[in-house]
C-alpha positions in Angstrom: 118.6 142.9 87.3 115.8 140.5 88.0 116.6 136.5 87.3 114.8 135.4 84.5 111.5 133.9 85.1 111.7 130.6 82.9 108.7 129.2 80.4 108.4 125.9 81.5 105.8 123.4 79.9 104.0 120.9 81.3 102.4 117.7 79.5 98.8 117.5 80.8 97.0 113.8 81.6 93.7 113.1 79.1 90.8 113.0 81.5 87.2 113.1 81.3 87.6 116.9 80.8 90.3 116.9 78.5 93.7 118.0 79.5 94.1 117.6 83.2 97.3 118.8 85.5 97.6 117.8 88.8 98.8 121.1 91.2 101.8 119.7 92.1 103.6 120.4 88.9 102.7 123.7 88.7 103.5 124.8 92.0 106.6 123.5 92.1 107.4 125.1 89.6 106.3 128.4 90.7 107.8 127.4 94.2 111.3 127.0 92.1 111.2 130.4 90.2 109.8 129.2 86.7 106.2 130.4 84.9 104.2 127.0 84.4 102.4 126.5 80.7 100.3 123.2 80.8 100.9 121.4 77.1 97.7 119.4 76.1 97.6 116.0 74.3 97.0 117.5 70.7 97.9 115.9 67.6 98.7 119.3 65.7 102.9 118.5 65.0 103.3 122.2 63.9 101.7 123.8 66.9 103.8 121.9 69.6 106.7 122.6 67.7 105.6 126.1 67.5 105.2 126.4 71.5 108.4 124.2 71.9 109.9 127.2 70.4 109.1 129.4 72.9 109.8 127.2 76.3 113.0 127.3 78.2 112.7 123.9 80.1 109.7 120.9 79.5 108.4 118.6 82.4 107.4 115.3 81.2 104.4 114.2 83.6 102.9 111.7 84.9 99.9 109.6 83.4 99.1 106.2 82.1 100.5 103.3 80.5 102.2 104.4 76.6 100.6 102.8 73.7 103.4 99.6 72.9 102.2 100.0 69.2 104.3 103.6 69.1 107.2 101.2 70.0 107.3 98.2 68.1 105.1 95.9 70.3 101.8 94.3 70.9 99.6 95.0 74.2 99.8 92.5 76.7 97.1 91.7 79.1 98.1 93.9 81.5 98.5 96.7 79.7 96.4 99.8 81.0 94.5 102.8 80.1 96.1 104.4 77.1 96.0 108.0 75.2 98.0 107.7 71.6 97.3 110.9 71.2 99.5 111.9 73.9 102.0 109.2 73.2 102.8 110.5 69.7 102.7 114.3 71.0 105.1 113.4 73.8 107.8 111.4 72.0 107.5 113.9 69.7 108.5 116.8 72.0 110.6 114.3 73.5 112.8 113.8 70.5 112.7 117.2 69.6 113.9 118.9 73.2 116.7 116.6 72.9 117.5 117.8 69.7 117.4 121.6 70.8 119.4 121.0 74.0 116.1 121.9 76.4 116.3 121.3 79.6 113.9 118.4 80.8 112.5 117.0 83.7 110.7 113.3 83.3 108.3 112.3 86.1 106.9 108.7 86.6 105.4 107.8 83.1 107.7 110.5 82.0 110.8 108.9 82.5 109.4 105.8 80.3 108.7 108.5 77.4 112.2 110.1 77.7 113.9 106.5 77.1 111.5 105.0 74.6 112.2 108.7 72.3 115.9 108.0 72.7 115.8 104.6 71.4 115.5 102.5 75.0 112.8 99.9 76.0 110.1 99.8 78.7 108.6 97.0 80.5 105.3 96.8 79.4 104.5 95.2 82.9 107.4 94.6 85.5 105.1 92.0 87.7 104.6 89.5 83.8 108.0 90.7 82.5 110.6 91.8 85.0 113.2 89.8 87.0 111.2 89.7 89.6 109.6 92.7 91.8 109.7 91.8 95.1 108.9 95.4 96.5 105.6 96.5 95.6 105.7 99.7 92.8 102.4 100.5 92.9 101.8 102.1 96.9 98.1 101.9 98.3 99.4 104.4 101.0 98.7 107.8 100.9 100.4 110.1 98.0 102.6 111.4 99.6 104.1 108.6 101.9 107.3 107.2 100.7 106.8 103.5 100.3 110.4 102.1 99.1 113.8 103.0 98.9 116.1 104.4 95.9 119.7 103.9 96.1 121.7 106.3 94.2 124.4 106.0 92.0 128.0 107.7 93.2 128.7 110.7 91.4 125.3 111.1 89.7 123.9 114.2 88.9 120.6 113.1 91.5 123.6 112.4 93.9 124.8 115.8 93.4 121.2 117.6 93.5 120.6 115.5 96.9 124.1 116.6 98.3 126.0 113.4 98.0 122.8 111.1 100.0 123.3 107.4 99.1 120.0 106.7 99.4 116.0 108.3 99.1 112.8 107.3 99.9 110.3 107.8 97.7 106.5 107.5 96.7 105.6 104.7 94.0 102.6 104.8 91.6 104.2 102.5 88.5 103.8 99.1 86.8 105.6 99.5 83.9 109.3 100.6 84.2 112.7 101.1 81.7 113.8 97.6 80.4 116.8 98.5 78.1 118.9 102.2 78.7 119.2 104.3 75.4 122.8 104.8 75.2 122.8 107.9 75.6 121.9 107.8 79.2 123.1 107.0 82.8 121.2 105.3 85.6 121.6 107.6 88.8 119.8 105.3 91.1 117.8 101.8 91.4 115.4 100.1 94.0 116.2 97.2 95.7 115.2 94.6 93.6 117.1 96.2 90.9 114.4 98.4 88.5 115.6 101.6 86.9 114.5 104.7 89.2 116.5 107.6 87.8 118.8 108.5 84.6 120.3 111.9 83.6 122.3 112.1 80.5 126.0 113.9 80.5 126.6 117.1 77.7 122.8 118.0 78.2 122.1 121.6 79.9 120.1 119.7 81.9 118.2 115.6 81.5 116.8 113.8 84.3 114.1 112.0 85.1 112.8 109.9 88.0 110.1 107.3 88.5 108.3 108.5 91.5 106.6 111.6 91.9 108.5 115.0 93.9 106.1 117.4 93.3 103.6 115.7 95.5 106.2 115.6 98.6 106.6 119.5 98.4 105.0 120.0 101.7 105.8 116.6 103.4 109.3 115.8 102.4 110.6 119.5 101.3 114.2 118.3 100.2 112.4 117.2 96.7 112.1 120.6 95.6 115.9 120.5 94.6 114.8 118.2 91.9 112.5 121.2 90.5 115.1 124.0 91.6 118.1 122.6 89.3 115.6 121.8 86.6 114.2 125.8 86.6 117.6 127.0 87.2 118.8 125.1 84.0 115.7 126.8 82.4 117.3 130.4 83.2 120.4 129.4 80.6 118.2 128.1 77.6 117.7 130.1 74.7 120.2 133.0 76.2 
């Protein structure tokens, strides 16, 4: 019998076109065994619960800065471009994926939606509000150069999907960043000046997401595409 093909969504960017995906996501995806559905920033609640019905995994991409007023805070200076619309559609689906035990997958901005659904806080700005960057999180360098190091947590599930590597390099595109962990999750890696890079959560079919971006290194640094294989391959399971 032929594997199952999973239905994986997508959250699309708002450009000047509307919904915009970048390749990447989709063909790694594709790459991994799973049919890509992009998920546009609508407002209709009833409609993305109705396709949430329907998807075996959700990928949470990346994008701009998430509107602090969702969250309990007001903008600082250095706060970005914004959509609301997506915001509210994403912690939405974020919230609700949870609930249904989906599988999900947070990229860049992604992982800041998947902690701020679950109750954590963000940096609205890591340079005004962090500790102290002293590594720079924002790369000029080509897309798909690595520009900083993560180190990974022993016996995390990115530990185990990078079989049992201590340390990654990665690309960096990011100026805000996870200030305080929902408790429901684990960090599975930090860079060197100590920001949040990756968290998974335990008794979850599958629930990781990392700050950089693996679907652009899909033809430079190949290895990434395990993050995308375990995701699809928890995909296969859902709704059984």
């Amino acid at each position: 019998m032929k594997p199952k093909q999973p239905l994986v969504g997508i959250t699309g960017n708002y450009g000047d076109k509307g919904c915009e995906l970048a390749e990447g996501y989709y063909l790694s995806v594709l790459q991994a065994g799973g049919t890509p559905v992009a998920i546009p920033p609508y407002s209709n609640k009833e409609a993305l619960l109705t396709l949430l019905d329907k998807l075996d995994a959700i990928i949470f991409s990346g994008g701009g800065d998430i509107n602090p007023l969702l969250l309990g805070e007001e903008p600082l200076p250095q706060l970005r471009s914004v959509c609301p619309q997506r915001d509210e559609a994403e912690l939405l689906l974020a919230r609700e994926a949870y609930r249904r035990q989906i599988p999900m997958l947070g990229i860049c901005r992604g992982i800041q939606i998947m902690a701020a659904a679950l109750g954590g806080k963000n940096y609205q700005d890591i340079y005004t509000q962090g500790k102290g960057a002293t590594i720079k999180h924002s790369q000029d360098m080509p897309r798909h150069s690595a520009s900083h190091t993560v180190n990974i947590t022993e016996g995390s599930l990115l530990q185990h999907i990078f079989g049992g590597k201590q340390t990654l390099a990665v690309n960096s595109f990011h100026h805000q960043n996870i200030k305080d962990l929902a408790p429901t999750l684990e960090i599975d890696g930090v860079s060197e000046d100590g920001y949040i890079e990756a968290v998974h959560m335990k008794n979850h079919p599958f629930f990781l997401a990392v700050q950089w971006h693996p679907e652009i290194f899909r033809q430079s640094s190949p290895a990434m595409q395990r993050v995308f294989c375990s995701f699809v391959d928890a995909g296969r399971g859902s709704h059984a």
